[in-house]
Kinemage of the C-alpha trace (Angstrom):
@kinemage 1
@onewidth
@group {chain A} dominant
@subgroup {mainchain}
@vectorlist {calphas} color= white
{ca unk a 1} P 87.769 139.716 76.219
{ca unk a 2} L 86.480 141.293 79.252
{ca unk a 3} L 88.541 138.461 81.724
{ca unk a 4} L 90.401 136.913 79.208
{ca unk a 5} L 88.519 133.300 80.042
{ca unk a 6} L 87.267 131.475 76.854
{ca unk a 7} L 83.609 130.209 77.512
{ca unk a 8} L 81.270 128.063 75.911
{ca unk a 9} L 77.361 128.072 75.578
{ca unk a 10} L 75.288 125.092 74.412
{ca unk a 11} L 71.772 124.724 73.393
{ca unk a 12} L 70.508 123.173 76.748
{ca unk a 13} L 67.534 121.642 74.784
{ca unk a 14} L 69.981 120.209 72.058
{ca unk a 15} L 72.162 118.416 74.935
{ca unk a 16} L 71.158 114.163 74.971
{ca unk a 17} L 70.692 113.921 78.696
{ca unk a 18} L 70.680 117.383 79.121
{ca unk a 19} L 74.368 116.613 81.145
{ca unk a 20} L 77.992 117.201 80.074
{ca unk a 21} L 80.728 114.368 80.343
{ca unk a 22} L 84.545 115.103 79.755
{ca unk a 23} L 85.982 111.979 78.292
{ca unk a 24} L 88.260 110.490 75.701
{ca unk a 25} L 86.880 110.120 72.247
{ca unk a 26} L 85.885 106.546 71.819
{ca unk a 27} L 87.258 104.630 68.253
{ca unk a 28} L 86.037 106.716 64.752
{ca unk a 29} L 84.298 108.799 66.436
{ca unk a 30} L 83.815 112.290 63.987
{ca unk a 31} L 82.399 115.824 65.144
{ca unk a 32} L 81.216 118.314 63.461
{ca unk a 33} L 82.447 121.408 65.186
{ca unk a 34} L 80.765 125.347 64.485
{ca unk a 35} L 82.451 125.883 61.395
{ca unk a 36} L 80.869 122.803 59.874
{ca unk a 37} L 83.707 121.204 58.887
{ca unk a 38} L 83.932 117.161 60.294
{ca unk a 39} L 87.013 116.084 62.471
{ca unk a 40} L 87.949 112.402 62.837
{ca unk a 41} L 88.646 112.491 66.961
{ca unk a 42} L 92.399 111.208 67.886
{ca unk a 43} L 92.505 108.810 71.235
{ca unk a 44} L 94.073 111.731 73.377
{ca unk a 45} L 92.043 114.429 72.742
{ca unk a 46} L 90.054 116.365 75.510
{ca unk a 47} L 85.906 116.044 74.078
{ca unk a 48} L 83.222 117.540 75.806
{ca unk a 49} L 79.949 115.400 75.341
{ca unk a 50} L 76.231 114.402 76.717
{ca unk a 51} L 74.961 111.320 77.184
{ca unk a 52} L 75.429 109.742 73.362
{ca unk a 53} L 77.998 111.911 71.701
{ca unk a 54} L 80.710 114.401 71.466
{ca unk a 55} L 79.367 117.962 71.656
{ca unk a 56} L 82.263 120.228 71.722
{ca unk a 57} L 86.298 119.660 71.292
{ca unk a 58} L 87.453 120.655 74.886
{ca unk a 59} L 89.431 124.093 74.677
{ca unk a 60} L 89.061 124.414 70.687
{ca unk a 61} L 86.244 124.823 69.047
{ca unk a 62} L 82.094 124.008 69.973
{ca unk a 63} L 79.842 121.396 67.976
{ca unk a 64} L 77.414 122.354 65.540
{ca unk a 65} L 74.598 120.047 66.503
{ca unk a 66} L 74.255 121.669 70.142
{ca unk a 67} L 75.203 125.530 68.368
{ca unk a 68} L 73.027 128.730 69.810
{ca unk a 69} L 70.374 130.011 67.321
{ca unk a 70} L 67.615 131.814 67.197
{ca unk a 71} L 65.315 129.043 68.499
{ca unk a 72} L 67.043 128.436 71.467
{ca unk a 73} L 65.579 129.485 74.927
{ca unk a 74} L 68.006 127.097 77.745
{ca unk a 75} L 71.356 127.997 77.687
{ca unk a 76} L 73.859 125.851 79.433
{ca unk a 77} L 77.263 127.983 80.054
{ca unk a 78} L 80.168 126.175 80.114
{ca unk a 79} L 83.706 127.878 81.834
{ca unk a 80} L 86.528 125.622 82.221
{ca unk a 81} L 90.567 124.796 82.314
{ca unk a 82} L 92.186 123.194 80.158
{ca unk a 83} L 95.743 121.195 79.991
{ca unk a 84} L 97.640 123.983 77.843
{ca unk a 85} L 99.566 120.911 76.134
{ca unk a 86} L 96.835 118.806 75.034
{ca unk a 87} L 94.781 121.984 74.021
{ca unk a 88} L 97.966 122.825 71.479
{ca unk a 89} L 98.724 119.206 70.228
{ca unk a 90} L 95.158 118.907 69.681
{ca unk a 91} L 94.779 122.092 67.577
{ca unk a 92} L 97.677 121.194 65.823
{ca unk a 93} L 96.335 117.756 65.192
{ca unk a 94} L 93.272 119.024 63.682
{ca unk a 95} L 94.912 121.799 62.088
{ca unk a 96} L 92.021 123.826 63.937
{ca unk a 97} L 93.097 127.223 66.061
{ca unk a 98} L 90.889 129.311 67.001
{ca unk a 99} L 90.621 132.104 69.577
{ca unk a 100} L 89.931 129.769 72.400
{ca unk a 101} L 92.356 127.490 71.947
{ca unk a 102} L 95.095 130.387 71.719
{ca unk a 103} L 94.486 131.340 74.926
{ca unk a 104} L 94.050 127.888 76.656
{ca unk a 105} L 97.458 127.033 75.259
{ca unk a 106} L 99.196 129.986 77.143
{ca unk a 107} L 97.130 129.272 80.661
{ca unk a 108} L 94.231 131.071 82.401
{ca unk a 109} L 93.518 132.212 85.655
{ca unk a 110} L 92.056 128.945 87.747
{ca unk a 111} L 90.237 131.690 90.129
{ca unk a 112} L 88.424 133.378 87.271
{ca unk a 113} L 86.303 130.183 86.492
{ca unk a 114} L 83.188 131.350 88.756
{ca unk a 115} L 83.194 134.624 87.791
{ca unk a 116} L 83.485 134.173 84.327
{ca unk a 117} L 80.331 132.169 84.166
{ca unk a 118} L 78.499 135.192 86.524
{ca unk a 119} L 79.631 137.876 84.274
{ca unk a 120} L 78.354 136.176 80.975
{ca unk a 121} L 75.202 134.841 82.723
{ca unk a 122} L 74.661 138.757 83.894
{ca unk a 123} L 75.264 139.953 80.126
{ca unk a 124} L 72.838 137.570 78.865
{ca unk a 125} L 70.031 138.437 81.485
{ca unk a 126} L 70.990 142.048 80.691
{ca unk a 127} L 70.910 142.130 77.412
{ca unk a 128} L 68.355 139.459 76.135
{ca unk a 129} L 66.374 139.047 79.595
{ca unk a 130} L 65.513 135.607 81.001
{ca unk a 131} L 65.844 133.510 84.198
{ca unk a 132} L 68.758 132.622 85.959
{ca unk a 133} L 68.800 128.972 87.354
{ca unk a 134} L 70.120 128.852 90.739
{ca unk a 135} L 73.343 126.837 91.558
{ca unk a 136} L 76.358 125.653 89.573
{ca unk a 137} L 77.967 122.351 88.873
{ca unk a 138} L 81.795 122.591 89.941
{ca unk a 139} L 83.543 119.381 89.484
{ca unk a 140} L 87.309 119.211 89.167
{ca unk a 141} L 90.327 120.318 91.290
{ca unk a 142} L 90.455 123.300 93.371
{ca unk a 143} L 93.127 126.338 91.692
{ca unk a 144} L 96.609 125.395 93.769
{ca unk a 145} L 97.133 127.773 96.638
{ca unk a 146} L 98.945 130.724 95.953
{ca unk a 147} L 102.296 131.318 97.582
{ca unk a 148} L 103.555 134.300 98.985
{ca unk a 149} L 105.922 136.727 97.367
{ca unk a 150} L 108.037 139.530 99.287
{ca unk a 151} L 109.353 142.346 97.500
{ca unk a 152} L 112.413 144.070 99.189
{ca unk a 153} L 111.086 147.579 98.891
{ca unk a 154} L 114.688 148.977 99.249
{ca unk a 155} L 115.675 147.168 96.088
{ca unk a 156} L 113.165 149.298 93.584
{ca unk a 157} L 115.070 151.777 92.992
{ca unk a 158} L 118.485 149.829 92.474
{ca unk a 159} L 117.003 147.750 89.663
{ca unk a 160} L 114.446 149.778 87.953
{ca unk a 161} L 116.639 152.909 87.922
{ca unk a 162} L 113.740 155.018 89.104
{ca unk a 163} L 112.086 156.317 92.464
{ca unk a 164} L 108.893 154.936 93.346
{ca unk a 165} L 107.127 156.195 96.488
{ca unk a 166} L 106.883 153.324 98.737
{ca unk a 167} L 102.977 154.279 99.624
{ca unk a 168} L 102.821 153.951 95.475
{ca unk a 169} L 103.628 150.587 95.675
{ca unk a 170} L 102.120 149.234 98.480
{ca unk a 171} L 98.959 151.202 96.468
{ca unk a 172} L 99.942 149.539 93.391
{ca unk a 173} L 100.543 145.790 94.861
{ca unk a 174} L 99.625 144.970 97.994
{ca unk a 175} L 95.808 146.590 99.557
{ca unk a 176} L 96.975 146.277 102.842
{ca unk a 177} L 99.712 148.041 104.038
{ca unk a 178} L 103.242 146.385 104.318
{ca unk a 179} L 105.619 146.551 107.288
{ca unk a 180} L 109.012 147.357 108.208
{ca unk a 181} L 109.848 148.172 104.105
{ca unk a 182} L 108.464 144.322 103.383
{ca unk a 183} L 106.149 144.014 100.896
{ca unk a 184} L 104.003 140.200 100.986
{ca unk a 185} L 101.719 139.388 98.022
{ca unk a 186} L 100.182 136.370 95.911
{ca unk a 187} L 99.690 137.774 92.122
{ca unk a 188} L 96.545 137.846 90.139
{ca unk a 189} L 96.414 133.733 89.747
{ca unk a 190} L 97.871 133.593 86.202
{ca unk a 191} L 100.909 131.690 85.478
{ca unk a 192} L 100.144 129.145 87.694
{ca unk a 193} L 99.580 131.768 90.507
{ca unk a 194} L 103.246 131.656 90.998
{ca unk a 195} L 104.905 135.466 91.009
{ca unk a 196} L 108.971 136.023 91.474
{ca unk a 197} L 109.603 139.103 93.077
{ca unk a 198} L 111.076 140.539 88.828
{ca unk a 199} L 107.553 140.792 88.141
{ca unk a 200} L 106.257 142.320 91.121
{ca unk a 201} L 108.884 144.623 90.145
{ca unk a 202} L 108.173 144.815 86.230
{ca unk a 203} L 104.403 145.431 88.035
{ca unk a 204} L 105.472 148.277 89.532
{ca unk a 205} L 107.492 149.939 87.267
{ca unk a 206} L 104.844 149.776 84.726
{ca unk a 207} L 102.093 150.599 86.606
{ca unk a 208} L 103.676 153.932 87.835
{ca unk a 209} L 104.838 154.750 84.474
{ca unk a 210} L 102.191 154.632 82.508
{ca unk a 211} L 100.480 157.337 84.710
{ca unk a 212} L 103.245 159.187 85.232
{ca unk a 213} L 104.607 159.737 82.130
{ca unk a 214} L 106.939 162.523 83.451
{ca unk a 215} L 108.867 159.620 85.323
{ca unk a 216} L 110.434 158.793 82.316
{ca unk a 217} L 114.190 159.452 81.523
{ca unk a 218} L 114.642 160.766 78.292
{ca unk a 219} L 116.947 158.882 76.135
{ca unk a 220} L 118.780 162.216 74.376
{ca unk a 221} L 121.476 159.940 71.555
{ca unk a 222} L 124.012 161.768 69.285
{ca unk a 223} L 122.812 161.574 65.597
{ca unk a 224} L 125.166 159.785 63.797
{ca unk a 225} L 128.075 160.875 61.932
{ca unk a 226} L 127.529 160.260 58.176
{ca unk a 227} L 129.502 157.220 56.753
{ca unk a 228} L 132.864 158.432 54.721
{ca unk a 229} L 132.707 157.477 51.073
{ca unk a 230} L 133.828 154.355 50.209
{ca unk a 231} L 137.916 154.279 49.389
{ca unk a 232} L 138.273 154.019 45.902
{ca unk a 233} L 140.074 150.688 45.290
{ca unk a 234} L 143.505 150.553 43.675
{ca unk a 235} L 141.525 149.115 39.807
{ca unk a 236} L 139.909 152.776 40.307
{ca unk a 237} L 142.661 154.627 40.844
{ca unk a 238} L 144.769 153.362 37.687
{ca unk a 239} L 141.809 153.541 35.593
{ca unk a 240} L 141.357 157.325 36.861
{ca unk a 241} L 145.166 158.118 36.541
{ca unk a 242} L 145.639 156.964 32.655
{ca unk a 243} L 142.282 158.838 31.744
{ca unk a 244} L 144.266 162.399 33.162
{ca unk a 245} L 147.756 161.383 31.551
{ca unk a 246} L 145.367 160.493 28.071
{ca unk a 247} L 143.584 163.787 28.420
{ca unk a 248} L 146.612 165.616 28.985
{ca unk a 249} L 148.284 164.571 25.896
C-alpha cells in the first residue's frame, strides 16, 4: 500500500532447496495456493517454485505449503515484475483475482523493486525484531532507461487555463532548476517510465491545485428553467370540450 509493489514472503525453512526457480508448470501439475483451494496449472502460466515443486502462482496468489505462521523464524521476501498480460489471462484462467494480481495487471514501477524489499525487510525488523541477512539475489533485466521529457513552460497556461508560477513547477517537477523556460524530466518509472509532456502537465495542474484550492475557477451555472407542462393532445382537448358543452346544458 505504502509503494504500491505487491510482495511475497515464504517460509524460508518450508522452501525444498531453500532456492526459488521461475518456470513453466510442468504436465498436471496442481497447487494449492493460500486460500486452500487446488488449481490444475495451465502450460503458460508464470509459477514460482523450489527445487521439487510449485510454491507460489507468479503475480496471483502464494502457496499454502510454504505460507507464514506462527512457527516460522526465516523469511525469504520475494519483490518482483510481472508480464501484465500473462498475470490477467492467468487470473482469468483460474478464475483467481486477488489484490496482487490487480495491480500486476495494470504495471508497476521496475525501479521500486529494491526498495520495496528494504522497506518490508525494515517493517519486519521493526516490528517483530530479527536479523537481516546481508545481500540480495537480483536476477532478471535491468528497468529500460527512462527518456527525457520537456515541458514548454510557456504552454501551461494556454492549456490548463490557469497561471502557475514557473518556480512552482520547476518545484513541483523537476529538483533542479530548468533553463531558458525548458523544463527536462523522466517521470516516476510507472507506465513503462515513458511520460508525454499532457501528463507532466495534468502533474502540474493537480499538484498546484490541490494546495491551492483558491486557484480554482468557480463554475457559477444558471438554474434551470422549469419544463412547461406537457401540451394537452388533441384526444384531451375534445374530451375536455364535450364535458363543458354537457355541463352547460
Amino acid at each position: 500500500m505504502e509503494c504500491g509493489q505487491p510482495l511475497h514472503t515464504f517460509d524460508l525453512g518450508k522452501l525444498g532447496g531453500a532456492e526459488i526457480v521461475v518456470r513453466r508448470p510442468l504436465p498436471g501439475e496442481t497447487i494449492e495456493a493460500i486460500d486452500h483451494k487446488s488449481y490444475p496449472l495451465g502450460p503458460e502460466m508464470c509459477m514460482i517454485c523450489d527445487s521439487r515443486r510449485p510454491v507460489a502462482i507468479g503475480g496471483v496468489m502464494g502457496g499454502a505449503q510454504t505460507e507464514i505462521s506462527s512457527h516460522t523464524r526465516d523469511v525469504l521476501v520475494e519483490s518482483a515484475e510481472f508480464d501484465p498480460v500473462s498475470i490477467r489471462n492467468t487470473a482469468r484462467t483460474l478464475n483467481l483475482h486477488s489484490d496482487s494480481s490487480y495491480r500486476f495487471e495494470r504495471r508497476i514501477d521496475p525501479e521500486g523493486l529494491d526498495w520495496a524489499s528494504r522497506r518490508c525487510c525494515e517493517l519486519i525488523l521493526e516490528l517483530a525484531g530479527g536479523e537481516l541477512a546481508a545481500g540480495v539475489v537480483d536476477v532478471g533485466q535491468p528497468p529500460p532507461r527512462r527518456v527525457p521529457v520537456t515541458l514548454r513552460l510557456s504552454q501551461l497556461k494556454r492549456i490548463l487555463g490557469i497561471d502557475v508560477p514557473m518556480e512552482r513547477v520547476r518545484e513541483i517537477l523537476v529538483p533542479s532548476a530548468t533553463k531558458r523556460g525548458r523544463g527536462t524530466g523522466t517521470g516516476d518509472g510507472n507506465n513503462s517510465g515513458q511520460w508525454s509532456s499532457g501528463q507532466w502537465l495534468v502533474q502540474s495542474r493537480t499538484q498546484h491545485l490541490i494546495p491551492n484550492p483558491q486557484s480554482l475557477i468557480p463554475l457559477h451555472l444558471p438554474s434551470p428553467a422549469p419544463n412547461p407542462p406537457p401540451p394537452r393532445s388533441r384526444f384531451c382537448r375534445r374530451v375536455g370540450g364535450a364535458t363543458s358543452r354537457a355541463r352547460s346544458t
